[in-house]
TORZAMAR-565769 format. One line per field, with one value per atom (N, C-alpha, C): atom name; x, z, y. Coordinates in steps of 0.1 Angstrom, whole numbers, plus 2048, in hexadecimal, padded with zeros to 3 digits. Example, Ala and Ser with C-alpha at 12.3 -4.5 7.8 and 13.67 -1.06 7.14 Angstrom:
BEGIN
atom = N_CA_C_N_CA_C
X = 884_87B_884_880_889_881
Z = 84E_84E_84E_847_847_84F
Y = 7C7_7D3_7DF_7EA_7F5_800
END
This chain:
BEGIN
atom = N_CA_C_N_CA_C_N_CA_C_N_CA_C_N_CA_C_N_CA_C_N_CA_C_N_CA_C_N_CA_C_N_CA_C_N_CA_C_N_CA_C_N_CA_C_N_CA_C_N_CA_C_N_CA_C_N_CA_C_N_CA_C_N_CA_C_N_CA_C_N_CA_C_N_CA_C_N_CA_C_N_CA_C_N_CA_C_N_CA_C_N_CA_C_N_CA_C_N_CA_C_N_CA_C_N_CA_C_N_CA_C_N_CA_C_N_CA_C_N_CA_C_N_CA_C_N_CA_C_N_CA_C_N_CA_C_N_CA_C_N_CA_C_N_CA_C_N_CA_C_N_CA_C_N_CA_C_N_CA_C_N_CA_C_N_CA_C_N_CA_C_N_CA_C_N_CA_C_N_CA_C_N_CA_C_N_CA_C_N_CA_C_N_CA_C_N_CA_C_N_CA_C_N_CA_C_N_CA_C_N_CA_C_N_CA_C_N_CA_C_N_CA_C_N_CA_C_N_CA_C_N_CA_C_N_CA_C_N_CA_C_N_CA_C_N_CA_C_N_CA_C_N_CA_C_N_CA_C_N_CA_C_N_CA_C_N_CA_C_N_CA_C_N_CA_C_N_CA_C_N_CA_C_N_CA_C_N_CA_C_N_CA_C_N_CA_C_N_CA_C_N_CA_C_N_CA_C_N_CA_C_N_CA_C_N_CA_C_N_CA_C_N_CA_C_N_CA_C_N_CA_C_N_CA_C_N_CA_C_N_CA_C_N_CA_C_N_CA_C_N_CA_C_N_CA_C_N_CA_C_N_CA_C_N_CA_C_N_CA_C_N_CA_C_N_CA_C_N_CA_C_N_CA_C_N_CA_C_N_CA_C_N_CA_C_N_CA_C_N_CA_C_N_CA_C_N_CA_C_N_CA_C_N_CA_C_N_CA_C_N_CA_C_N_CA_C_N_CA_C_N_CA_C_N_CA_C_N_CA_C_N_CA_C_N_CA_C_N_CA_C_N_CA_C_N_CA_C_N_CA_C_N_CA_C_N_CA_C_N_CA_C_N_CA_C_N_CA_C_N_CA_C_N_CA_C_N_CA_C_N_CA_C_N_CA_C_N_CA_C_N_CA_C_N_CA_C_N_CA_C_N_CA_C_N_CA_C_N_CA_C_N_CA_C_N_CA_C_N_CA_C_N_CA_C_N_CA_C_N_CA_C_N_CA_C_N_CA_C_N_CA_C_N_CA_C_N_CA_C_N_CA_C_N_CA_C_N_CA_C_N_CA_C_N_CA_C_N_CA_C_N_CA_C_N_CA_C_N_CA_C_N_CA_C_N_CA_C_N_CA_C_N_CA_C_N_CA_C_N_CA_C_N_CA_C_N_CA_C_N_CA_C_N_CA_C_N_CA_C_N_CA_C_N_CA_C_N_CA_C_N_CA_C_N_CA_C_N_CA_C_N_CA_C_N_CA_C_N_CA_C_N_CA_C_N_CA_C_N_CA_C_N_CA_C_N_CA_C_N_CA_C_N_CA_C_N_CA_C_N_CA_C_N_CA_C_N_CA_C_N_CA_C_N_CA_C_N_CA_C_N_CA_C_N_CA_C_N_CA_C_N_CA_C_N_CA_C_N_CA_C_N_CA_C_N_CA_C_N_CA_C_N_CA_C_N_CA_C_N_CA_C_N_CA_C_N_CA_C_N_CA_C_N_CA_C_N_CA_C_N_CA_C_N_CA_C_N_CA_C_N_CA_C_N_CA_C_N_CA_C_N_CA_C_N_CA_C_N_CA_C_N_CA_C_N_CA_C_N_CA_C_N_CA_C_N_CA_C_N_CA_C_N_CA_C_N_CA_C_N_CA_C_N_CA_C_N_CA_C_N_CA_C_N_CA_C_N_CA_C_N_CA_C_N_CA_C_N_CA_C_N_CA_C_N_CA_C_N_CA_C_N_CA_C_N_CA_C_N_CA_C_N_CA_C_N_CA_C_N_CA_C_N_CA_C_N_CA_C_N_CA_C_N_CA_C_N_CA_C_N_CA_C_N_CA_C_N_CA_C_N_CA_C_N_CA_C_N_CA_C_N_CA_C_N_CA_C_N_CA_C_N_CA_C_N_CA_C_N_CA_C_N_CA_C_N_CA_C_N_CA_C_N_CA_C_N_CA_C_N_CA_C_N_CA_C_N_CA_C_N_CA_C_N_CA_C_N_CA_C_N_CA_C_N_CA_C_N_CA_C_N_CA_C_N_CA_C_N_CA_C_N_CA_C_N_CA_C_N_CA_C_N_CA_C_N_CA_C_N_CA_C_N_CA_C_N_CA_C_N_CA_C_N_CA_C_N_CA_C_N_CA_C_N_CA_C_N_CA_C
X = AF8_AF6_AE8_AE2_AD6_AD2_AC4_ABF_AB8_ABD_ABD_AAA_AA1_A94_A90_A9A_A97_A9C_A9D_AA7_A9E_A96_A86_A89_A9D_A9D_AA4_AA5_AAD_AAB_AB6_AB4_ABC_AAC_AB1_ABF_AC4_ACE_AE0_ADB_AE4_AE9_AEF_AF4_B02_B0B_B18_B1E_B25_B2C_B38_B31_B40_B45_B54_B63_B64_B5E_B5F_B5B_B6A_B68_B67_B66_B5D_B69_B79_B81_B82_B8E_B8A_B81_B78_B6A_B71_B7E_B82_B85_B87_B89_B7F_B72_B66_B5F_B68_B69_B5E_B61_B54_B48_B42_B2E_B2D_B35_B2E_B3E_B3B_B49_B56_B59_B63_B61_B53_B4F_B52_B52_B52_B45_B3C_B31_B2A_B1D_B1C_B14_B18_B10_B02_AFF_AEB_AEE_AF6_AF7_AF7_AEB_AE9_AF9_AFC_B09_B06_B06_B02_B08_B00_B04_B10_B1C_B1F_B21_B20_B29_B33_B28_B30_B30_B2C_B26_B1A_B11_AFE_AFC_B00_AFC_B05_B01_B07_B04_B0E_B02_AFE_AFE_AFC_AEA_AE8_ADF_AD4_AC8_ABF_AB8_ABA_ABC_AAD_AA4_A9A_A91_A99_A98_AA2_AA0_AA8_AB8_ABF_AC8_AC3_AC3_ABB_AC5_AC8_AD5_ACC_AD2_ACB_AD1_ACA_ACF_AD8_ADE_AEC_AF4_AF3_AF8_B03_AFF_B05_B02_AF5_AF0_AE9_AEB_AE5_ADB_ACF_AC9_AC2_AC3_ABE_AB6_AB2_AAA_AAC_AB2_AB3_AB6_AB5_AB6_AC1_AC9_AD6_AD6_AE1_AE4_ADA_ACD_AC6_AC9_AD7_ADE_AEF_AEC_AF7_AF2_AFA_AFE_AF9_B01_B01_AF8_AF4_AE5_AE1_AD6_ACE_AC2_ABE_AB6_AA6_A9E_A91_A89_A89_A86_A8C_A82_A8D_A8D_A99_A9A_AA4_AA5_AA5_AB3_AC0_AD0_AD6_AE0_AE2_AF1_AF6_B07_B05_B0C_B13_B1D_B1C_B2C_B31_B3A_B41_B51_B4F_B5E_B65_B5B_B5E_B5F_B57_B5F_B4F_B4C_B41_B42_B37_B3D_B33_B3A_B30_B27_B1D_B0E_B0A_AFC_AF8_AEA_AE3_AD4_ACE_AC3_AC0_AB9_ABE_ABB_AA9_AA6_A97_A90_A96_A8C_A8D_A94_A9D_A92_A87_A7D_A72_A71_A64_A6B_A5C_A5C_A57_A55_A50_A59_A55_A61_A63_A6B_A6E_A6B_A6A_A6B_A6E_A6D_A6D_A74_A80_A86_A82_A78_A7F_A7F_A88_A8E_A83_A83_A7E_A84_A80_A89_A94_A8E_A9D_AA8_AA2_AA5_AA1_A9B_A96_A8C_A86_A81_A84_A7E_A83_A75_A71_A61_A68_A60_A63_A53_A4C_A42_A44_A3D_A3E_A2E_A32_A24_A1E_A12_A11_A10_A02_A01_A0A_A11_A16_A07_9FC_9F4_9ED_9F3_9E9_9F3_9F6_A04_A00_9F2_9EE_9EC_9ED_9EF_9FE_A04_A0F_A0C_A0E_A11_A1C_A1E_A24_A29_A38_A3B_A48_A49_A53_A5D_A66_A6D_A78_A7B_A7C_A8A_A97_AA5_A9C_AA8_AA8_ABA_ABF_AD1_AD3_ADF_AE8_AE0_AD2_AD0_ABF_AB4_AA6_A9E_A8D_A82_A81_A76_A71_A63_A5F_A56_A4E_A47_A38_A2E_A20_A1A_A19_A19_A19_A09_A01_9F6_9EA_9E0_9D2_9CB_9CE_9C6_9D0_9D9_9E4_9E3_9E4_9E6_9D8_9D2_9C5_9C6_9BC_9BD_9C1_9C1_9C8_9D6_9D9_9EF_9F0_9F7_9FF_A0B_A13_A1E_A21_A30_A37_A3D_A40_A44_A4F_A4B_A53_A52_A58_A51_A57_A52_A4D_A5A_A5D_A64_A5C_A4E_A48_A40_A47_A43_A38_A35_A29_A2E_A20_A26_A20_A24_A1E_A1F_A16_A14_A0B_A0B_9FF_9F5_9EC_9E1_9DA_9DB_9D6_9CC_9C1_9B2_9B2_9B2_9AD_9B6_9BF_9CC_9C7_9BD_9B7_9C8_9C7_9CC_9D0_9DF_9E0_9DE_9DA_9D5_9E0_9E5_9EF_9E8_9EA_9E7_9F1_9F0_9F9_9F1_9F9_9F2_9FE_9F8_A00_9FF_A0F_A10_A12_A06_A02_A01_A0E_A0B_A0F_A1B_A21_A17_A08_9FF_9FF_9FE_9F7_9EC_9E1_9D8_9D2_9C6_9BB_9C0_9C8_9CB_9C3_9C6_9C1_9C5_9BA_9C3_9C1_9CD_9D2_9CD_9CB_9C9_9D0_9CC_9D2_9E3_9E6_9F6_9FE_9F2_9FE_9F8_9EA_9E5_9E3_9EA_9E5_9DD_9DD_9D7_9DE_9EA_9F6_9F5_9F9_A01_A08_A06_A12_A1A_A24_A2A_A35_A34_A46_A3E_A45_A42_A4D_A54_A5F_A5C_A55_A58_A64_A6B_A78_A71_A7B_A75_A72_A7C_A77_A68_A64_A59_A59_A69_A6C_A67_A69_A63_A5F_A5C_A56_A59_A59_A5E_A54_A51_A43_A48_A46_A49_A3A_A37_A2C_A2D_A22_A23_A18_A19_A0C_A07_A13_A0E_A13_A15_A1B_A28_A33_A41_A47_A42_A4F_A4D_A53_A56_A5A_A53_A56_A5A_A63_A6A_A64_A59_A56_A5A_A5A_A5B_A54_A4C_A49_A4E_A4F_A4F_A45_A49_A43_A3F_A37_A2D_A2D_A33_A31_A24_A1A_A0D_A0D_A15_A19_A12_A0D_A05_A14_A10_A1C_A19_A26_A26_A21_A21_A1C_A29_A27_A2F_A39_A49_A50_A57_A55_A5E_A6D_A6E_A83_A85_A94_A9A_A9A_A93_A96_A8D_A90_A82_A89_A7E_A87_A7A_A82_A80_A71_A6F_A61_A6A_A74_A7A_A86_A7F_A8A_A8F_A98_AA0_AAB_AAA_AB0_ABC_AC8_AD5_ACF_AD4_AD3_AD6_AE2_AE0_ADB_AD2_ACA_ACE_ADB_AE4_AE2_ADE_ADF_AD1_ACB_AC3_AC6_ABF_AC4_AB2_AB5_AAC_AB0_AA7_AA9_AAB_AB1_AB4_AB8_AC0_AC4_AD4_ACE_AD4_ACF_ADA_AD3_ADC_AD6_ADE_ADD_AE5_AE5_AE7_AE3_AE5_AE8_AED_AED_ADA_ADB_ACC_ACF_AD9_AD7_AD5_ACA_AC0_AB0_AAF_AA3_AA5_AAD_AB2_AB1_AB9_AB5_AA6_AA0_A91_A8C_A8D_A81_A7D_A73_A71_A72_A71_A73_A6D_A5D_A53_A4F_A4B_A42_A38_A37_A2D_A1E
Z = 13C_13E_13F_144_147_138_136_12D_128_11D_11E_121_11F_123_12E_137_145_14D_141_146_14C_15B_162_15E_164_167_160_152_148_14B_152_15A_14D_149_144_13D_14A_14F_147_147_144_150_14B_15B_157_162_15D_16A_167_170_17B_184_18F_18E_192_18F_19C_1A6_1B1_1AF_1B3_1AE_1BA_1B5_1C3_1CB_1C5_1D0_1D8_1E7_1ED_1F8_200_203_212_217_225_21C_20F_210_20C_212_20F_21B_218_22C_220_22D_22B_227_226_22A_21D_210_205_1F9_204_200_1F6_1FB_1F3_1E6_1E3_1D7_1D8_1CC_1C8_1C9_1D4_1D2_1C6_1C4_1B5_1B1_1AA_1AB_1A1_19C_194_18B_186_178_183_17E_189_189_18C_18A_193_18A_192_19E_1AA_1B2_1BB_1BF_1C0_1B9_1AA_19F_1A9_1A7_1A5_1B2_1BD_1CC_1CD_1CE_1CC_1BC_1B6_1A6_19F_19E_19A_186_17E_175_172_17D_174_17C_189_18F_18A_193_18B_196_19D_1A8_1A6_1B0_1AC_1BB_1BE_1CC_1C6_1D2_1D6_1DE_1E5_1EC_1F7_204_20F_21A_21D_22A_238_23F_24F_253_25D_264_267_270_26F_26A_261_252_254_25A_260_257_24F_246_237_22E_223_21F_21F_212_207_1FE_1EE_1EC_1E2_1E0_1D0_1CF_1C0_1BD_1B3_1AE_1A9_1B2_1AD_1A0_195_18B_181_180_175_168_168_156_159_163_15D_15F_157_152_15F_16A_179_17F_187_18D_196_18E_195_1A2_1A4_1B1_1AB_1A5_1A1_1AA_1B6_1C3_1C2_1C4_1C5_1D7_1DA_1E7_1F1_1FA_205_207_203_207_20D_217_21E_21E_222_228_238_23F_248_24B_24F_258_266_262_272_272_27B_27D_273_26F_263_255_255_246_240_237_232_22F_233_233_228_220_215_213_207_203_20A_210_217_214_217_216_229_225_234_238_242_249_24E_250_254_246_23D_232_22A_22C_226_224_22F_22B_220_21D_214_205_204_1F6_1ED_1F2_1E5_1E1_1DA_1D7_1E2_1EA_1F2_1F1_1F4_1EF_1F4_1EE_1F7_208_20B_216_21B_225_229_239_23E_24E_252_25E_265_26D_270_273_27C_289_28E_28F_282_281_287_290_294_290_287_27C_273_268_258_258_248_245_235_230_226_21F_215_20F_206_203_200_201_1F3_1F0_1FC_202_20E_20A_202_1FA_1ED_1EB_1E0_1D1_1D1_1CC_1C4_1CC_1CB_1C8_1BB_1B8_1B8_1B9_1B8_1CB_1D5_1DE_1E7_1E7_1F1_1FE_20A_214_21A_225_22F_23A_239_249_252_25C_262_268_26E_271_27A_288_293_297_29A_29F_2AC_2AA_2B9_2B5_2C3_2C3_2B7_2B0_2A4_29E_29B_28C_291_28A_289_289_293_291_284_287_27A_274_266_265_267_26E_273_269_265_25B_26A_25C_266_26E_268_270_263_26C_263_25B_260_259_24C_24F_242_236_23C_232_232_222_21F_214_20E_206_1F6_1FA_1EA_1EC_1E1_1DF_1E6_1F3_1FB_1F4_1F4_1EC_1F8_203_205_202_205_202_208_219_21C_22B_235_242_247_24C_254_260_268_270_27F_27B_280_282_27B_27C_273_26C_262_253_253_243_238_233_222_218_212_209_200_1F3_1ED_1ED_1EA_1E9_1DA_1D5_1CC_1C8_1C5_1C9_1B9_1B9_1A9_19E_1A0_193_191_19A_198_19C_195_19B_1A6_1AA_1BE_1C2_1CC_1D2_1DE_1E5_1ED_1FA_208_214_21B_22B_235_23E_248_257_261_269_276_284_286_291_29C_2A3_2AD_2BB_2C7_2D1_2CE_2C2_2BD_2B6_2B1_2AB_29F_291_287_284_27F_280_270_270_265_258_250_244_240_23D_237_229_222_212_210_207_207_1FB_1FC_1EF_1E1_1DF_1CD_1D1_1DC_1E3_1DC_1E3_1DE_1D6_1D2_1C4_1BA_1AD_1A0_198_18E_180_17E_17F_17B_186_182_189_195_19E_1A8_1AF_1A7_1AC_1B3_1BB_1C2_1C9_1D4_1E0_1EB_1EC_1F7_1FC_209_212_215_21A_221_232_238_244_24E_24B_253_247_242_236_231_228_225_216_210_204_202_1F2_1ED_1E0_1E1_1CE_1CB_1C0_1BD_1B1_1AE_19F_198_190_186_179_176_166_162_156_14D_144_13F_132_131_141_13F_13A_136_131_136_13C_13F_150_157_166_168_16B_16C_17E_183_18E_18E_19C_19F_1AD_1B1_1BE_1C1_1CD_1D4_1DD_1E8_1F2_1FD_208_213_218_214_216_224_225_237_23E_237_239_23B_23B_237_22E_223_217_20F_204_1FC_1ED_1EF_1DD_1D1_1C6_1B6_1B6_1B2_1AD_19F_1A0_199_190_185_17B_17F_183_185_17B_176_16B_168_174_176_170_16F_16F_179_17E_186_17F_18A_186_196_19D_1A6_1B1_1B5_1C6_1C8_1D5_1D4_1E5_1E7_1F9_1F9_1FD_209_214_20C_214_225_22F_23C_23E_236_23C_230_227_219_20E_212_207_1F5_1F6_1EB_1EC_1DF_1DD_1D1_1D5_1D0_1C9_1BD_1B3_1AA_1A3_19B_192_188_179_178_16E_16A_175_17A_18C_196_19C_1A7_1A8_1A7_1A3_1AB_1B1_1B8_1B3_1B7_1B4_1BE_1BE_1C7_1C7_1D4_1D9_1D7_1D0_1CF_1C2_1BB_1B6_1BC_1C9_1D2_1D1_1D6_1D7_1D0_1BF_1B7_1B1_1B3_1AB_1B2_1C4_1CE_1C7_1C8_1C4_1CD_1CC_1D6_1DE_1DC_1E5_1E9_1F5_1F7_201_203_209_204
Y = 603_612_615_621_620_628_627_628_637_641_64B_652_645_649_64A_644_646_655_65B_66B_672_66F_677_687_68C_696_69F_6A6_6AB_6B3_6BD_6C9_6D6_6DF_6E8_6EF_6F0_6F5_6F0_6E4_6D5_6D2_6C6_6BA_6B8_6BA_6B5_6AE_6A3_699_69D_698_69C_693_69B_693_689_687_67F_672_66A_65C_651_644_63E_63C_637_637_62C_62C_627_62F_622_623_62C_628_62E_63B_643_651_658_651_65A_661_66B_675_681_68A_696_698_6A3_6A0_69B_69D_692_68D_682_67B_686_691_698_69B_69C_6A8_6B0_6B5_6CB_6C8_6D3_6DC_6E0_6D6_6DF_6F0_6F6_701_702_706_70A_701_6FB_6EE_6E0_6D9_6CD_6C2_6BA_6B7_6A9_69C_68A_68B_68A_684_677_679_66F_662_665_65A_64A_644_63A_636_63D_639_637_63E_644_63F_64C_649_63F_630_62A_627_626_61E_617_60B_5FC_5FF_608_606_610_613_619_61F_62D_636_63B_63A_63F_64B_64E_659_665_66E_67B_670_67A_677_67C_674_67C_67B_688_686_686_683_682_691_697_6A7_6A5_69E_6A0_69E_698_693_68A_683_66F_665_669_65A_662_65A_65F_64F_656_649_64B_641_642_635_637_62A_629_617_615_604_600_5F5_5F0_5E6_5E2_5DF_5DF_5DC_5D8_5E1_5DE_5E5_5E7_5E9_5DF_5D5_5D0_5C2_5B6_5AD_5A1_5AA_5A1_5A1_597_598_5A0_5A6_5B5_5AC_5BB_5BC_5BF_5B9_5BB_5C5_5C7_5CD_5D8_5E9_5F4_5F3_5F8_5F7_609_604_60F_609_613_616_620_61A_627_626_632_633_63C_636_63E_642_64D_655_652_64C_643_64C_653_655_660_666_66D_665_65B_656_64B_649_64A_63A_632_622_61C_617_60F_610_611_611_5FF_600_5F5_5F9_5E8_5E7_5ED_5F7_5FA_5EC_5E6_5DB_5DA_5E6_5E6_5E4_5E2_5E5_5D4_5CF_5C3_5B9_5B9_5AF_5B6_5C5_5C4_5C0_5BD_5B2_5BE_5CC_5D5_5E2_5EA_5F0_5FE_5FF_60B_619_622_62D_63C_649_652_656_655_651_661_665_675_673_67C_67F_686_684_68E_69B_6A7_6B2_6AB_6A4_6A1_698_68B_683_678_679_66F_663_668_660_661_652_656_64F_657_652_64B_63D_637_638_630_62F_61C_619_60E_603_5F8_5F6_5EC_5EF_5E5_5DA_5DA_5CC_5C9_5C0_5BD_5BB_5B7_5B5_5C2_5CD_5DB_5E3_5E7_5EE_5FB_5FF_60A_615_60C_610_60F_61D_61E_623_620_623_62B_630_63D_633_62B_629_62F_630_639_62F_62F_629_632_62C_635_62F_63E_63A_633_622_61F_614_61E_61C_624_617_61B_61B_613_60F_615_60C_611_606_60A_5FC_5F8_5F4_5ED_5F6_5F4_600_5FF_60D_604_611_610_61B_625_631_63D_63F_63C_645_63A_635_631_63B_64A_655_658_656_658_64E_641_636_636_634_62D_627_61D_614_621_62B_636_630_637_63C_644_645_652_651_65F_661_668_669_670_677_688_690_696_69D_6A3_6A6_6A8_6AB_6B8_6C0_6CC_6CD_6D6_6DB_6D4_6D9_6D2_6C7_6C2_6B1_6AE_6B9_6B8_6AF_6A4_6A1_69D_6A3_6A8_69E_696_68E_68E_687_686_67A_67B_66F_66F_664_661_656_657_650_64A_63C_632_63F_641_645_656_659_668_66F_67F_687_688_68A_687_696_698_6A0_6A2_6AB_6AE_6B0_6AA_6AB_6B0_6AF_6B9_6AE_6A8_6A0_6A6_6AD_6B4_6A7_6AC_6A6_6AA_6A9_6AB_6A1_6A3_699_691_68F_682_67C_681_678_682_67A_680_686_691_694_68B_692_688_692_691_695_6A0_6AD_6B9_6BD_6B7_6BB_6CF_6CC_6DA_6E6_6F2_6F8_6FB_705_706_70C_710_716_707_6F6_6F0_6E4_6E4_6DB_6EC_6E8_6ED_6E7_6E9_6E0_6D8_6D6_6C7_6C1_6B5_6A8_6AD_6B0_6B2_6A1_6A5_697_698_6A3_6A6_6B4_6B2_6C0_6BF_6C8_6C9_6D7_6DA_6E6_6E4_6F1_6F1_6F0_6E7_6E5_6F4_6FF_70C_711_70E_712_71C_721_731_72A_722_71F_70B_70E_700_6FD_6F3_6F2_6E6_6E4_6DD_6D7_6CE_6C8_6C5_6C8_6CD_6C0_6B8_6AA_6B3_6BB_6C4_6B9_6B4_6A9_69D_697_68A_686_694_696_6A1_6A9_6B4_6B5_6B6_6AF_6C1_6CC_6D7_6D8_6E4_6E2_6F3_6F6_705_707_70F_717_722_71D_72D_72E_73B_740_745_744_747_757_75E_76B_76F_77C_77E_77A_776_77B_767_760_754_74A_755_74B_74A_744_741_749_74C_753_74B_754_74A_742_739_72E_738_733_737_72C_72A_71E_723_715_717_714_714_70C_6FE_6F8_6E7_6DE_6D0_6C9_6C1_6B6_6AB_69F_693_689_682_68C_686_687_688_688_692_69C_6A4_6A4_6A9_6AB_6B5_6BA_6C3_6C1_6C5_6C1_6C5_6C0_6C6_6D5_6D9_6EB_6F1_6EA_6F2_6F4_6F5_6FD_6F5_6E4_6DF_6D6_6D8_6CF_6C2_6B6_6A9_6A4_6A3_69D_692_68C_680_682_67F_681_66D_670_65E_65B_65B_65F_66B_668_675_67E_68A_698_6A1_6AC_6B7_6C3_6CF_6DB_6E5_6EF_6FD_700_703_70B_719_723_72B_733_72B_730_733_72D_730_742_744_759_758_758_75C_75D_753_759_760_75F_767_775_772_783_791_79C_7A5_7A7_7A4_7AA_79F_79A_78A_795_79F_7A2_79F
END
């Protein structure tokens, strides 16, 4: 069983278990294998498919736009008996036919020897961006690589951009409507600092780090724009223990509002169902909630 220190995401609110069980694997039809919906109380993900517990889930759930594939990233059986996977790695399911086919190793990924990470889509699907350590030798530097539909399945990774990846920690975050994407950089274990690299002409531009809208005085270790950019949720480390979960909003004037504390904490990775409606965080699994607490906090005036 996993280990109650590993609990990243103890959501205010409390967390309670869905009844959705793993079944057989041909009656795992609809957009999330025939769960109840959860509403403002986060509620585990997928028990027993995704959130297993012999294993050790260390992503969001990230669905593709059309919502055909989900992937996660996690380490087989490191709370059971049977021989585990020392390697965290990149898992996916697909929708064939209407029906959701076995958790599998993503095949592009199968040769790295370091631990995976961060899986996010791009607006049209067409790409998926991963992160992962280049050098095995240098645990301190992660890289940005993309990996591009070709047919059924996907190339091989190639790094996104030389201006992106540098000998710091890049941390993926989140990409843009328009193809923009947002990560952090972290120089010799300093504070990471949040960038924006626009894509432009199919090329990335030279990394623009960002103001105090999206670095504070804490840790920013999590940033998810919504791809139309009506808001943002930021995850905030003040003291190295409490994983705070804020949101702002988007200002006609299109600066962004003060930052509002939600009820949440998470655990460093968040995503965005395809039509918004749910967002997916880490806890000691991976957990969803209703987005309709975004309305509820907006405030009245964003003028």
């Amino acid at each position: 069983m996993k280990n109650a220190l590993m609990v990243l995401c103890l959501l205010v609110l409390g967390v309670t278990g869905s009844t959705a069980q793993q079944g057989d694997r041909a009656e795992l039809t609809g957009l999330y294998f025939g769960q109840e919906p959860p509403g403002e109380v986060p509620e585990l993900f997928a028990p027993g498919i995704i959130s297993v517990d012999t294993d050790f889930e260390h992503s969001a759930a990230v669905f593709s736009p059309d919502h055909g594939e989900v992937f996660w990233c996690t380490r087989r059986n490191l709370y059971s008996d049977e021989p585990g996977d020392a390697t965290q790695r990149l898992y996916f399911m697909k929708r064939v036919d209407g029906k959701w086919t076995a958790p599998q190793l993503a095949p592009f990924t199968a040769h790295i020897e370091t631990a995976v990470q961060r899986p996010v889509f791009s607006p049209d699907g067409s790409r998926l961006y991963i992160e992962y350590f280049s050098d095995p030798t240098r645990e301190s530097d992660t890289d940005i690589y993309v990996v591009e539909r070709a047919g059924e399945g996907w190339s091989e990774p190639a790094p996104v951009s030389p201006l992106i990846n540098t000998r710091a920690m890049e941390r993926l975050h989140c990409v843009t409507a328009d193809g923009s994407l947002y990560f952090t950089r972290n120089l010799m274990m300093a504070n990471e600092a949040v960038y924006v690299s626009r894509l432009v002409d199919g090329q990335f531009t030279a990394p623009e780090e960002l103001g105090a809208d999206y670095n504070s005085d804490a840790v920013e270790f999590v940033i998810l724009i919504t791809p139309d950019g009506s808001y943002m949720l930021t995850g905030q480390n003040r003291d190295r223990r409490s994983d705070e979960l804020w949101i702002s909003y988007r200002k006609a004037d299109g600066s962004w509002s003060e930052r509002i504390k939600t009820p949440y904490s998470c655990g460093g990775f968040l995503a965005l169902s395809p039509d918004g409606e749910y967002l997916f965080l880490l806890g000691d699994g991976i957990y969803w909630i209703s987005t309709s607490f975004v309305e509820r906090l907006k405030p009245q005036d964003l003028d």
